[in-house]
N, C-alpha and C positions, 0 to 999 in steps of 0.2 A: 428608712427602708420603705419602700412603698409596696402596693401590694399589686398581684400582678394585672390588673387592670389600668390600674393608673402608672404601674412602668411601661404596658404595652402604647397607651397614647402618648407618653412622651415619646417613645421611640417613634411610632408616628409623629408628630411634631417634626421633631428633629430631622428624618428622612423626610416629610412633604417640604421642610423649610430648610434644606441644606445649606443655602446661600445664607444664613443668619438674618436674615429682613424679615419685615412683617410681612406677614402674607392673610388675605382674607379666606377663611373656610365657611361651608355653610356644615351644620348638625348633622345632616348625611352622606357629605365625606367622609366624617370620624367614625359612624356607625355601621359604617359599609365594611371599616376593617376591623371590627371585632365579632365575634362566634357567636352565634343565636344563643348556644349553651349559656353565655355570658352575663344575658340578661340585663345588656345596659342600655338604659332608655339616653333621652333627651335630656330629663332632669338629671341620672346619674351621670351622664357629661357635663354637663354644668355645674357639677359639684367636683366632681375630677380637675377640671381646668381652672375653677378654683384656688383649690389646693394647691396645685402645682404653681400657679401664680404669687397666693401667700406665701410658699415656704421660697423662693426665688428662681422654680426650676423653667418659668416661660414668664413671659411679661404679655398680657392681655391688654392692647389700645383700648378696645372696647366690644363687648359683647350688648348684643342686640337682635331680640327676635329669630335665634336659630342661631346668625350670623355672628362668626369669629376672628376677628382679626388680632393676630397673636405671632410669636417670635419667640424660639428657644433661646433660654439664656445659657451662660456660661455655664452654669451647674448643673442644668437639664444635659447639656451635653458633654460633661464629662460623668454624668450618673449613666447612662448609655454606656460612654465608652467603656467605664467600668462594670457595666454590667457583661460588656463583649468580651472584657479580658478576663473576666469571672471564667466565661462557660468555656475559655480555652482553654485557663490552666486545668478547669476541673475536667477536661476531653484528658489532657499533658495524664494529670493524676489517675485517672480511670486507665490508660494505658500502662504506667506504671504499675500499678496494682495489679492490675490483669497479667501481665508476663510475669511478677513476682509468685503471684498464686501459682501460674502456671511451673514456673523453676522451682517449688515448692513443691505441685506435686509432681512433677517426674524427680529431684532429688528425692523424695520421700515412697513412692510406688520403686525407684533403684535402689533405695536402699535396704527394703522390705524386702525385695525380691534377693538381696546380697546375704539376708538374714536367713528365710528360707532354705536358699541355699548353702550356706556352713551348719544349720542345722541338720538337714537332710546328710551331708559327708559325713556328719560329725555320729548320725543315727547309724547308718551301713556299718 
């Protein structure tokens, strides 16, 4: 599992390199698409792309001075894709939950109000 900085640059990777080839970037392509809040320099990219290299998710030609020439692998993008079918089914699940809560309380606020009232007949 990666953590979400280093699944945000694969997914870059992967969307700048659609075509599966190598492509050349330079350090502030990749920095341009993460959030100040983020806090990721130069050296924390280069340890990122790293990473992602060792464990098999991009294959890096060669890094040099800023410059990256690199290519999503096979597992880079299907970690992506599975991370997109994650957030659908968990949309799928959050809908489901939501309309059962909801059938939950209108069967439970009907049934309250059903009680109420045979109490109420039952008091006159």
């Amino acid at each position: 599992m990666l953590d979400k900085r280093t699944a945000a640059l694969l997914n870059t990777v992967n969307a700048l390199c659609s075509s599966g080839e190598y492509k050349i970037f330079s350090e502030e392509d990749f920095l341009s698409f993460f959030e100040p809040e983020w806090g990721v320099t130069g050296e924390n990219l280069s340890h990122m792309l790293f990473y992602l290299s060792e464990n098999g998710y991009i294959d890096v030609k060669y890094a040099y001075g800023g410059m990256y020439c690199l290519q999503p692998l096979p597992l880079g993008r299907s970690y992506s894709e599975r991370q997109e079918e994650n957030v659908k089914e968990r949309a799928q699940s959050l809908k489901h939950l939501s309309l059962a809560a909801f059938l939950g309380g209108l069967l439970g606020g009907g049934f309250g109000a059903l009680i109420v009232l045979i109490i109420a007949l039952i008091i006159r």
